[in-house]
HTML snippet that shows the backbone in 3Dmol.js (N, CA, C, O; Angstrom):
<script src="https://3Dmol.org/build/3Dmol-min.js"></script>
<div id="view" style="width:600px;height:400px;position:relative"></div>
<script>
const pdb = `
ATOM      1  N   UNK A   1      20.213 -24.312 -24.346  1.00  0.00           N
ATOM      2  CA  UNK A   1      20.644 -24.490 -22.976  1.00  0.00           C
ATOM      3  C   UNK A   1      20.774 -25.991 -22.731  1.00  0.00           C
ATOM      4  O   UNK A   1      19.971 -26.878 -23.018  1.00  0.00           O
ATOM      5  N   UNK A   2      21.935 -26.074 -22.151  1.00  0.00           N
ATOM      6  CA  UNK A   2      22.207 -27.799 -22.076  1.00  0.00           C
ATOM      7  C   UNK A   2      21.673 -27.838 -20.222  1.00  0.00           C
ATOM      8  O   UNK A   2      21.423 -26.950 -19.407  1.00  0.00           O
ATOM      9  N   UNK A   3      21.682 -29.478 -20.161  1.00  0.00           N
ATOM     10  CA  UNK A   3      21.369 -29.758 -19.007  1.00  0.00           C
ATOM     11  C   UNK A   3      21.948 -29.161 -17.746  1.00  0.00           C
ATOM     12  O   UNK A   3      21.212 -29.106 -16.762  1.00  0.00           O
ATOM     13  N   UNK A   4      22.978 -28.785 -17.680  1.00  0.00           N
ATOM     14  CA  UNK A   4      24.200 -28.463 -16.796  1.00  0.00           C
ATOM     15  C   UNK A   4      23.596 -27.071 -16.298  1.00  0.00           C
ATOM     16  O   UNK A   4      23.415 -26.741 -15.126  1.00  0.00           O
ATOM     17  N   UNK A   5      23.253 -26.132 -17.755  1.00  0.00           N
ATOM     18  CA  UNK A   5      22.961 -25.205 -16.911  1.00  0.00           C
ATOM     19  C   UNK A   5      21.303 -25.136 -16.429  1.00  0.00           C
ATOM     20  O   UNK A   5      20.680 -24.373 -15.691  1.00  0.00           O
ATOM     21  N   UNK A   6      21.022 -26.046 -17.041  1.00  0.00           N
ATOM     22  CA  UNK A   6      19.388 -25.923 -15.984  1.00  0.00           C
ATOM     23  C   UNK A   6      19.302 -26.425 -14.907  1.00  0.00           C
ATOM     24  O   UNK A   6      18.293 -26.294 -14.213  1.00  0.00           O
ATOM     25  N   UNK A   7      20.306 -27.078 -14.560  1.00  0.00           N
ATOM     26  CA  UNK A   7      20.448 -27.828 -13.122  1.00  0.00           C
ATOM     27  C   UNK A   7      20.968 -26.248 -12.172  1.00  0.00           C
ATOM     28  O   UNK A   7      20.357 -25.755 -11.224  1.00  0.00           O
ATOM     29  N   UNK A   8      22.028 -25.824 -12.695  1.00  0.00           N
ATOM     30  CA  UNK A   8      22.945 -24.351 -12.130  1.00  0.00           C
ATOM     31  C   UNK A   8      21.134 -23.483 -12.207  1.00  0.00           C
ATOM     32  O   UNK A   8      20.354 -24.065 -11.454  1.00  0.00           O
ATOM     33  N   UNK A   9      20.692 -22.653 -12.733  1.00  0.00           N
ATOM     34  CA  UNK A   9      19.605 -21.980 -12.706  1.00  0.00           C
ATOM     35  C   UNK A   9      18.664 -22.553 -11.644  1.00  0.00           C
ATOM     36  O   UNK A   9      18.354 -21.951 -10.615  1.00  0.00           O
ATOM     37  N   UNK A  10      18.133 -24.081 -12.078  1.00  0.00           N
ATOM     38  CA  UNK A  10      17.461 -24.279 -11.027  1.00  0.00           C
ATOM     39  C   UNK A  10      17.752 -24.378  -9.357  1.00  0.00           C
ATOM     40  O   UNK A  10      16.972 -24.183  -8.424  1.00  0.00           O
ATOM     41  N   UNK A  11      19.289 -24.787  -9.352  1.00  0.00           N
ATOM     42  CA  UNK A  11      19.789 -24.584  -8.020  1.00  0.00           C
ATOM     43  C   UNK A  11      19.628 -23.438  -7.302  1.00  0.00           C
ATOM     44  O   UNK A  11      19.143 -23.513  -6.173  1.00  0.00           O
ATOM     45  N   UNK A  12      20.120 -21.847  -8.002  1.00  0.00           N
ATOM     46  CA  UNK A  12      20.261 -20.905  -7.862  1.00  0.00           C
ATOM     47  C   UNK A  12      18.918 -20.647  -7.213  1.00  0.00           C
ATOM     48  O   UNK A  12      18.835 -20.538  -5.989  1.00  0.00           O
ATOM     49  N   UNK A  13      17.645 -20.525  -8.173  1.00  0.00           N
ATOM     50  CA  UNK A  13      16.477 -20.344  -8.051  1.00  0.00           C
ATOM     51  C   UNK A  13      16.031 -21.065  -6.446  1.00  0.00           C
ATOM     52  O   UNK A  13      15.477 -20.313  -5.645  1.00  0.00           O
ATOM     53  N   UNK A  14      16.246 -22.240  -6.119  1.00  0.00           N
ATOM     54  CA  UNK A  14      15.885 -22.997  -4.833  1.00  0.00           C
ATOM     55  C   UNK A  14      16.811 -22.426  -3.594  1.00  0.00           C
ATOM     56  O   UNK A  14      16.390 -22.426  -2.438  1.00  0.00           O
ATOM     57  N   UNK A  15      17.782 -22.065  -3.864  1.00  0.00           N
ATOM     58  CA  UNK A  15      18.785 -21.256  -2.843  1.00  0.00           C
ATOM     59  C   UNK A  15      17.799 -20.338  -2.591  1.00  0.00           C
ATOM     60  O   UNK A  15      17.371 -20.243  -1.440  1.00  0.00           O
ATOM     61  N   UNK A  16      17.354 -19.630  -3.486  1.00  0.00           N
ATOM     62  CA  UNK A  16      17.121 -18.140  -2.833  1.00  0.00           C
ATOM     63  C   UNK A  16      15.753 -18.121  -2.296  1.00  0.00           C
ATOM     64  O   UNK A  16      15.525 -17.127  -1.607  1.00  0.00           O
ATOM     65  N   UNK A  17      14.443 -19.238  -2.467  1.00  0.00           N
ATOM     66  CA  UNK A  17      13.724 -19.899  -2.114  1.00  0.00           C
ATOM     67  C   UNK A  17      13.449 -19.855  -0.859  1.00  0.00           C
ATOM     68  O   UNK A  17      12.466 -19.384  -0.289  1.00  0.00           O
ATOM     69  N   UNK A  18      14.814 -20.621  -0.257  1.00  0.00           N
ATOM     70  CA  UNK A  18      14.701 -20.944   0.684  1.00  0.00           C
ATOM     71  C   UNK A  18      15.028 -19.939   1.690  1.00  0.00           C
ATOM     72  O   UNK A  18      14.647 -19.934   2.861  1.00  0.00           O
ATOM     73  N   UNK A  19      16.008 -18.828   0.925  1.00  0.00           N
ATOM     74  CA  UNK A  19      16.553 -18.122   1.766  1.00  0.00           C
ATOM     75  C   UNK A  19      15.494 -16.737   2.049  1.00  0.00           C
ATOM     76  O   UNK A  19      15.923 -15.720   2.595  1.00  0.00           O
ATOM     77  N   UNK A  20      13.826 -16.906   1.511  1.00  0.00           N
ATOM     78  CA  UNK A  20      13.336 -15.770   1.208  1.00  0.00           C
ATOM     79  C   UNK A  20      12.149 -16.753   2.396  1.00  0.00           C
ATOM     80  O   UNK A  20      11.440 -16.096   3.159  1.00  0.00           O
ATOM     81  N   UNK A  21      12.094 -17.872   2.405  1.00  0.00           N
ATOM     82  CA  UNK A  21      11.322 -18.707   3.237  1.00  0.00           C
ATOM     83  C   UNK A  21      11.897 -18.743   4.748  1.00  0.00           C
ATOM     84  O   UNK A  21      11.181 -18.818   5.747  1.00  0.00           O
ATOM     85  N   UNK A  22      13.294 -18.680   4.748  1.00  0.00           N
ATOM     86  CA  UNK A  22      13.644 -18.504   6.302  1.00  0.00           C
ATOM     87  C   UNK A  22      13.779 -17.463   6.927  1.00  0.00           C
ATOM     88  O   UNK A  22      13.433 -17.427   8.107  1.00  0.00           O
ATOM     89  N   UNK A  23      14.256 -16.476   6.366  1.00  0.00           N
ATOM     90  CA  UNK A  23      14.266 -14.666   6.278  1.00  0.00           C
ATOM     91  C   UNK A  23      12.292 -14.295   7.441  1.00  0.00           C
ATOM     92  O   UNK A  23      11.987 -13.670   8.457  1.00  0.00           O
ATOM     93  N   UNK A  24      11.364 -15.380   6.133  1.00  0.00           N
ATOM     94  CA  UNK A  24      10.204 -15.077   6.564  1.00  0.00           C
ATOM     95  C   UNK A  24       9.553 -15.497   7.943  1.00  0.00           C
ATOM     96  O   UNK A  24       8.860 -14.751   8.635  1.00  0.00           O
ATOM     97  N   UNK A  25       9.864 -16.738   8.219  1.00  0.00           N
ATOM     98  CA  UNK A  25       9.617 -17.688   9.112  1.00  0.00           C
ATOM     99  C   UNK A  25      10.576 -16.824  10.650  1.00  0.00           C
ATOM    100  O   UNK A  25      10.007 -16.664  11.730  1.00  0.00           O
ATOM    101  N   UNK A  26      11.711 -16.482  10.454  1.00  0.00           N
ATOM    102  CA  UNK A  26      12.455 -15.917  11.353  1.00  0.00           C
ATOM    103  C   UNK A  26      11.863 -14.093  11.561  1.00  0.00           C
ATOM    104  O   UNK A  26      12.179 -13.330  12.474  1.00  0.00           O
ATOM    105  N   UNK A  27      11.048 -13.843  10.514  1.00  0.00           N
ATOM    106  CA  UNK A  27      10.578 -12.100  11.361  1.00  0.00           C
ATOM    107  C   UNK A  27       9.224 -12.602  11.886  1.00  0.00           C
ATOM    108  O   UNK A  27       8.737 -11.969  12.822  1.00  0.00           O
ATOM    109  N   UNK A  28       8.580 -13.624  11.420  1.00  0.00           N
ATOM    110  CA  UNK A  28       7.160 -14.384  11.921  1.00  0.00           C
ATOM    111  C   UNK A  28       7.478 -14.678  12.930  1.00  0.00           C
ATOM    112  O   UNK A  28       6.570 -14.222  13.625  1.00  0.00           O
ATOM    113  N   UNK A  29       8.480 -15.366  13.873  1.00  0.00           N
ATOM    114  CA  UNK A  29       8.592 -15.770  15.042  1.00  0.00           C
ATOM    115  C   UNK A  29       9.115 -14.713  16.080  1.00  0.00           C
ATOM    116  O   UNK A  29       9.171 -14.960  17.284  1.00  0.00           O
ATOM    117  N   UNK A  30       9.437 -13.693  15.607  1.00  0.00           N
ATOM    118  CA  UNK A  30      10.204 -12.404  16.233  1.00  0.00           C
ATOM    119  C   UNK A  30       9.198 -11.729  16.689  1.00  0.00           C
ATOM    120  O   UNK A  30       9.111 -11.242  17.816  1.00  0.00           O
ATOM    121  N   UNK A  31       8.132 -11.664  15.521  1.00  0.00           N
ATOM    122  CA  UNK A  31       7.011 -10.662  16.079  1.00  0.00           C
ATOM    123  C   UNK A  31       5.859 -10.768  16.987  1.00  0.00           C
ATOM    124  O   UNK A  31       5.080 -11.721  17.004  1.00  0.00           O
ATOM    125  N   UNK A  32       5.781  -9.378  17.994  1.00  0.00           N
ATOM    126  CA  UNK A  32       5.233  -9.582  19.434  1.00  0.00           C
ATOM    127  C   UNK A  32       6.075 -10.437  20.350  1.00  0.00           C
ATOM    128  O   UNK A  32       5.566 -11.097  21.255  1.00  0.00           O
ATOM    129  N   UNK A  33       7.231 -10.420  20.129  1.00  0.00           N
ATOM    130  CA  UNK A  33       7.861 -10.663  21.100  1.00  0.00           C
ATOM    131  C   UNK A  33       9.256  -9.734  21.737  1.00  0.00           C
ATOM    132  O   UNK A  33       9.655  -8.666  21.271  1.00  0.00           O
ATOM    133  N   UNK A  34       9.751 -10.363  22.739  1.00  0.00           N
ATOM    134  CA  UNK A  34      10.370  -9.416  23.545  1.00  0.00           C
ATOM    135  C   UNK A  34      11.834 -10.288  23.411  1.00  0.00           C
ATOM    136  O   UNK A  34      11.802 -11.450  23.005  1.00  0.00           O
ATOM    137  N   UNK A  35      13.055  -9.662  23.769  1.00  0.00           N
ATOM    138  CA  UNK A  35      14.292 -10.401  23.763  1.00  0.00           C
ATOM    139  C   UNK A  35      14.850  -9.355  24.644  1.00  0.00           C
ATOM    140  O   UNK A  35      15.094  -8.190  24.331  1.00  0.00           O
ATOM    141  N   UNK A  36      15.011  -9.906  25.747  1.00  0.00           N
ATOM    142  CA  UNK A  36      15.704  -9.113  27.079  1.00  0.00           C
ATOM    143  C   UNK A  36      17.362 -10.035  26.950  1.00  0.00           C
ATOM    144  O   UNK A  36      17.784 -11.148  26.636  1.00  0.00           O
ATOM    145  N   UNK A  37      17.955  -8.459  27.512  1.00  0.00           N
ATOM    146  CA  UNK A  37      19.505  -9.335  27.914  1.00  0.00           C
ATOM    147  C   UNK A  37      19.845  -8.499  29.201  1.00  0.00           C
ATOM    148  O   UNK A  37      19.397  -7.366  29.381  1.00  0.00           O
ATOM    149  N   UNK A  38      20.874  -9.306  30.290  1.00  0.00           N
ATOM    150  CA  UNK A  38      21.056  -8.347  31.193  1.00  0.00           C
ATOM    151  C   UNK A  38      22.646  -9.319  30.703  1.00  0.00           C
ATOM    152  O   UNK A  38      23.005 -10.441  30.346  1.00  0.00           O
ATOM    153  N   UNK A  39      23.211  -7.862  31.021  1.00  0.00           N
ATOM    154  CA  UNK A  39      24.670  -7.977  30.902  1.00  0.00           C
ATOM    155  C   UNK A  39      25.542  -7.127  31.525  1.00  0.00           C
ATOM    156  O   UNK A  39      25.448  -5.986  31.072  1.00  0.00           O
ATOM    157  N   UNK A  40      26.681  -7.302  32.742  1.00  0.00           N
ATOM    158  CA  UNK A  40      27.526  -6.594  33.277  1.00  0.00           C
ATOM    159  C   UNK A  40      26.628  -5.624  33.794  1.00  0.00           C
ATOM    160  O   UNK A  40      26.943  -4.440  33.666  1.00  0.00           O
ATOM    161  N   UNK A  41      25.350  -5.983  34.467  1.00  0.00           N
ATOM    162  CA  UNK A  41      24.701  -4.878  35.589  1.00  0.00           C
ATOM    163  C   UNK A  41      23.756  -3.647  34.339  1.00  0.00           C
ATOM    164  O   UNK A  41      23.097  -2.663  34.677  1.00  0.00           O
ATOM    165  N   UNK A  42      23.933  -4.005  33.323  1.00  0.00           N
ATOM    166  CA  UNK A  42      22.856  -3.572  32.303  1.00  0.00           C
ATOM    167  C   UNK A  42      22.110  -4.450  31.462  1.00  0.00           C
ATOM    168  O   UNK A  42      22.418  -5.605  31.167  1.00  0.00           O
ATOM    169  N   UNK A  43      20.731  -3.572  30.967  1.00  0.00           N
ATOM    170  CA  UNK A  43      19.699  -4.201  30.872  1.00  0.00           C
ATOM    171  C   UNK A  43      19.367  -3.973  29.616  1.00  0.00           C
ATOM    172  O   UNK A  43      19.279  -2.762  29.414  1.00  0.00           O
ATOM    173  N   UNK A  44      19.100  -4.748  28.494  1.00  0.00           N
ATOM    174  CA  UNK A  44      18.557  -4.526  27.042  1.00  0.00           C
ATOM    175  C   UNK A  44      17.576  -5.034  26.480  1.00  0.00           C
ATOM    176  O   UNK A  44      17.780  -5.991  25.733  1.00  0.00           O
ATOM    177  N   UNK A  45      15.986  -4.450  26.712  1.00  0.00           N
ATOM    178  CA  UNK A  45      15.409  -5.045  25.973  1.00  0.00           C
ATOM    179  C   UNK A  45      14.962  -4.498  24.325  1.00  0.00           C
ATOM    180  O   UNK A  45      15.055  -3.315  23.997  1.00  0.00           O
ATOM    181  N   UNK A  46      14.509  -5.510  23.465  1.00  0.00           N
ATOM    182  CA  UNK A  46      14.248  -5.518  21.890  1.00  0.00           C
ATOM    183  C   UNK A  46      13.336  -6.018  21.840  1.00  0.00           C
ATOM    184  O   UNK A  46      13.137  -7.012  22.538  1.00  0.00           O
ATOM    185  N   UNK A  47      12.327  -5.488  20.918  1.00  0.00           N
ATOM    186  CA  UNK A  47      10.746  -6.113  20.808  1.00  0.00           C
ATOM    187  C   UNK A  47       9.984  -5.621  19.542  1.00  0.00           C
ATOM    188  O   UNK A  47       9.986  -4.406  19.340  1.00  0.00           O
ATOM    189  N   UNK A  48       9.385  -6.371  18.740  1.00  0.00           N
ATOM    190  CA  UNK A  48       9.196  -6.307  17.341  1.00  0.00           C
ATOM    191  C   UNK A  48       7.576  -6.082  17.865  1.00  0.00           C
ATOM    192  O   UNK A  48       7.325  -6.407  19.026  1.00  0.00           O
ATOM    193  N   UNK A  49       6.373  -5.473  16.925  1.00  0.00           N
ATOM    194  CA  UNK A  49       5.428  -5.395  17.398  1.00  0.00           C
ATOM    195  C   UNK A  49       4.891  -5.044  16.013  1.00  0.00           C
ATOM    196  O   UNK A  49       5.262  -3.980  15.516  1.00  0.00           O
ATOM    197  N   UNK A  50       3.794  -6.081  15.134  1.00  0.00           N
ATOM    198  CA  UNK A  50       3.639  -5.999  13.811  1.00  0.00           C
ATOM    199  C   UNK A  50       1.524  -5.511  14.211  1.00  0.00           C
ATOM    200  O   UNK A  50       0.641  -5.926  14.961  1.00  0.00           O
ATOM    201  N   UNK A  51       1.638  -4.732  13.431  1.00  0.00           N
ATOM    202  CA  UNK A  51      -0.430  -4.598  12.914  1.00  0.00           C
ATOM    203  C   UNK A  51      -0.842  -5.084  11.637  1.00  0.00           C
ATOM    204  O   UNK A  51      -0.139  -5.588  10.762  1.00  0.00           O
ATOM    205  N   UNK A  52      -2.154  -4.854  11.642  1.00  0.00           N
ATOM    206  CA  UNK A  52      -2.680  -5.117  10.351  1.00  0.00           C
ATOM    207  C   UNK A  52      -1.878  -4.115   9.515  1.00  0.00           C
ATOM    208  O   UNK A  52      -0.801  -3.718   9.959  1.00  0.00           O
ATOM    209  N   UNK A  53      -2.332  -3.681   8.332  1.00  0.00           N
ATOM    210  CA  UNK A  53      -2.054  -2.420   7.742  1.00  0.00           C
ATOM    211  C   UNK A  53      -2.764  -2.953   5.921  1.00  0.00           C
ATOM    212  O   UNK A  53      -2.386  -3.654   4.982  1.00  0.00           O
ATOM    213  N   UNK A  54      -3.912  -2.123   6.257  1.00  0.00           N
ATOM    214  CA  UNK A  54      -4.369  -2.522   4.459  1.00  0.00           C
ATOM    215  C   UNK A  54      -4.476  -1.010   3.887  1.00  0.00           C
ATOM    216  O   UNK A  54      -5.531  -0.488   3.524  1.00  0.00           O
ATOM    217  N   UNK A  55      -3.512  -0.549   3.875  1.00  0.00           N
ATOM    218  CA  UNK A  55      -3.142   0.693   2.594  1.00  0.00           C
ATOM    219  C   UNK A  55      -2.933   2.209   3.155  1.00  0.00           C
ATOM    220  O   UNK A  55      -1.966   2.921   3.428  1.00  0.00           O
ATOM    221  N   UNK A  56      -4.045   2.300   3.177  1.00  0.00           N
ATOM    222  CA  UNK A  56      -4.343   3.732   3.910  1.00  0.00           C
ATOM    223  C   UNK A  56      -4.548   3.462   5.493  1.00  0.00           C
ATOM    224  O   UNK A  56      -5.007   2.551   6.181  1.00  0.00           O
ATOM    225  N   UNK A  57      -3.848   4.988   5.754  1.00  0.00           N
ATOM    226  CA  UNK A  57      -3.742   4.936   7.340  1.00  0.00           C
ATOM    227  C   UNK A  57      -5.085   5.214   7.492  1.00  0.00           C
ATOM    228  O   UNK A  57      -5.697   5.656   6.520  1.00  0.00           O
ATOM    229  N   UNK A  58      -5.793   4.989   8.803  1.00  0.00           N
ATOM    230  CA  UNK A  58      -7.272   5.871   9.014  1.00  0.00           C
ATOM    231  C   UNK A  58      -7.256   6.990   9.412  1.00  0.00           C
ATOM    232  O   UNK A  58      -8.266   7.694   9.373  1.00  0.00           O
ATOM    233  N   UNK A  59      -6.215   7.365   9.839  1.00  0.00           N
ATOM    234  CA  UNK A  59      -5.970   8.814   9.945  1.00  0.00           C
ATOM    235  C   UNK A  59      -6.265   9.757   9.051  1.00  0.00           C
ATOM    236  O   UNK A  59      -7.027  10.713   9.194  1.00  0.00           O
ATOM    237  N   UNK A  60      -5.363   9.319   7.732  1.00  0.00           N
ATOM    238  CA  UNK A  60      -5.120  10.306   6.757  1.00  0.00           C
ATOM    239  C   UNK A  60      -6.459  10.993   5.799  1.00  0.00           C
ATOM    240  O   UNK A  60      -6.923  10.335   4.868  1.00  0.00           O
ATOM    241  N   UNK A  61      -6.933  12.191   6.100  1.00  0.00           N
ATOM    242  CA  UNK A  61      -7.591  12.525   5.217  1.00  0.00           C
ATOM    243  C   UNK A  61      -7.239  12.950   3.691  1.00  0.00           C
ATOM    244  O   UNK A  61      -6.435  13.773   3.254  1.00  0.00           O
ATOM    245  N   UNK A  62      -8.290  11.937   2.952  1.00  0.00           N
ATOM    246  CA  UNK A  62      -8.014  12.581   1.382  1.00  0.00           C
ATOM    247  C   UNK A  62      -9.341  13.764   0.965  1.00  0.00           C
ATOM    248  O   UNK A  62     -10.567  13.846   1.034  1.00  0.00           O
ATOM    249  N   UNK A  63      -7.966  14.688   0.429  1.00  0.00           N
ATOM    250  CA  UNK A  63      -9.113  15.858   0.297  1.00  0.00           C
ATOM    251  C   UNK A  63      -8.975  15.951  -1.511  1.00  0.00           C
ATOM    252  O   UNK A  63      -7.934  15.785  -2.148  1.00  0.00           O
ATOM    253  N   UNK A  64     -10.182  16.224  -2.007  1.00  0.00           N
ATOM    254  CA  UNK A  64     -11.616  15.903  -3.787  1.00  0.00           C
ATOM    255  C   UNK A  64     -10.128  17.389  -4.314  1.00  0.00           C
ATOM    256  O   UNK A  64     -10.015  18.568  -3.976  1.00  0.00           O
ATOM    257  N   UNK A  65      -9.778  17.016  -4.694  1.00  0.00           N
ATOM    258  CA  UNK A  65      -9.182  17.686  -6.075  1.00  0.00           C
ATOM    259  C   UNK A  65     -10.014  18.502  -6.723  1.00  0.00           C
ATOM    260  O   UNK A  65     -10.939  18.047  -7.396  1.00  0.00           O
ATOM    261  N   UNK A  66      -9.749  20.015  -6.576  1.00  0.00           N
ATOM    262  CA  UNK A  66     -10.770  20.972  -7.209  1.00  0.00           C
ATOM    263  C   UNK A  66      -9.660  21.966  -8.178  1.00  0.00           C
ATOM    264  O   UNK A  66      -8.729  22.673  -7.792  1.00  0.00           O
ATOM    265  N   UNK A  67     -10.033  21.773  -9.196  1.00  0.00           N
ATOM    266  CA  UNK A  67      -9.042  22.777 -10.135  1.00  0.00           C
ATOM    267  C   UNK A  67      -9.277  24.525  -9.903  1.00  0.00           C
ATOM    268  O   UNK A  67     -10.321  24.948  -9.407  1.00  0.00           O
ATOM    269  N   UNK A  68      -8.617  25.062 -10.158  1.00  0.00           N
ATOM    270  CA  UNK A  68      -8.713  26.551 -10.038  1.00  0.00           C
ATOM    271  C   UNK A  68     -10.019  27.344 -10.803  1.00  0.00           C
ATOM    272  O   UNK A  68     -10.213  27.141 -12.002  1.00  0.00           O
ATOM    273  N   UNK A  69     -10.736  28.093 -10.167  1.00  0.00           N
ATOM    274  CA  UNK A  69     -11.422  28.766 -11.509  1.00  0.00           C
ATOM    275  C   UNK A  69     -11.009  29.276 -12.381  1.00  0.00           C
ATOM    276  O   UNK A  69      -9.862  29.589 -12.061  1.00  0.00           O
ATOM    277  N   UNK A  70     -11.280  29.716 -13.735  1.00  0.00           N
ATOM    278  CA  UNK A  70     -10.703  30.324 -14.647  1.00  0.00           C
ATOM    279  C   UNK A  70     -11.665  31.226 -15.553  1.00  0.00           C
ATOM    280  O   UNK A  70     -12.589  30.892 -16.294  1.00  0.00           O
ATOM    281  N   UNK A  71     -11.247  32.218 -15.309  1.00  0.00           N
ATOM    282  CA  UNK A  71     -11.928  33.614 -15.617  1.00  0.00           C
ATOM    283  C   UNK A  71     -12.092  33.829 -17.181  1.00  0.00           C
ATOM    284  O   UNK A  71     -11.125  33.760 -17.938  1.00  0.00           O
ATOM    285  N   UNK A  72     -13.271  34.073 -17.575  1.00  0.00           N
ATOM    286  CA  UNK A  72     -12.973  34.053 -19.222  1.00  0.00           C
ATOM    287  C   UNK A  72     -13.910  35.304 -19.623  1.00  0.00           C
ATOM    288  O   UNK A  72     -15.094  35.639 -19.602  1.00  0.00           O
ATOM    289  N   UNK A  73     -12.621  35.790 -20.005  1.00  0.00           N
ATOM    290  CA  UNK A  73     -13.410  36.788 -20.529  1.00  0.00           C
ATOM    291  C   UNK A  73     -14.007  37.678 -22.086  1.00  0.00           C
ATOM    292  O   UNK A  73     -13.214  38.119 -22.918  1.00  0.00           O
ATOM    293  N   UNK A  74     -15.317  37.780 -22.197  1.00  0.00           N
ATOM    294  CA  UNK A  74     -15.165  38.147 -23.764  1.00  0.00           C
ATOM    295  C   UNK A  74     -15.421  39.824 -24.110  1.00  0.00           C
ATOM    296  O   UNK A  74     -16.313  40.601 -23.772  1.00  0.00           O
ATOM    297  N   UNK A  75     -14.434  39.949 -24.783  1.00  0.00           N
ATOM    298  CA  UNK A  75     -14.626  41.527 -25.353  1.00  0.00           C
ATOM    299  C   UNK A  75     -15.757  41.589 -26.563  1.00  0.00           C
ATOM    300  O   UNK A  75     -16.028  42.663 -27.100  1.00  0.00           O
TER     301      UNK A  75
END
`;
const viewer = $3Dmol.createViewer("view");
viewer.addModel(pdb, "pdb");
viewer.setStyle({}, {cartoon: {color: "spectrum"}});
viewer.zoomTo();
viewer.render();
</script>
């Protein structure tokens, strides 16, 4: 690989960088908030509203995995 294309790769690589850094920064500033519009005598509001969330809901019950019995029989 000559210089040319490690400059092209590394460019590429910093483009998308940045574009995965502003993407982020722009739903971070969105969230818990409200964006009202009134327009021509109507009214629109939009509102992002983020929680914790570490995996499992607390709702959800997990129920113990029990295999079937199995009948054995000897003649």
């Amino acid at each position: 690989m000559d210089f040319t294309d490690a400059m092209k790769a590394g460019g590429a690589s910093t483009v998308l960088i940045i574009a995965v850094g502003l993407a982020y920064k722009l739903i971070q500033m969105a969230c818990n908030h409200r964006i009202k519009s009134d327009c021509c005598g109507r009214q629109g509001v939009v509102g992002v509203e983020v929680e914790a969330w570490n995996g499992t809901p607390p709702d959800a019950k997990k129920e113990a995995f029990e295999p079937p019995a199995v009948k054995v029989e000897v003649a």
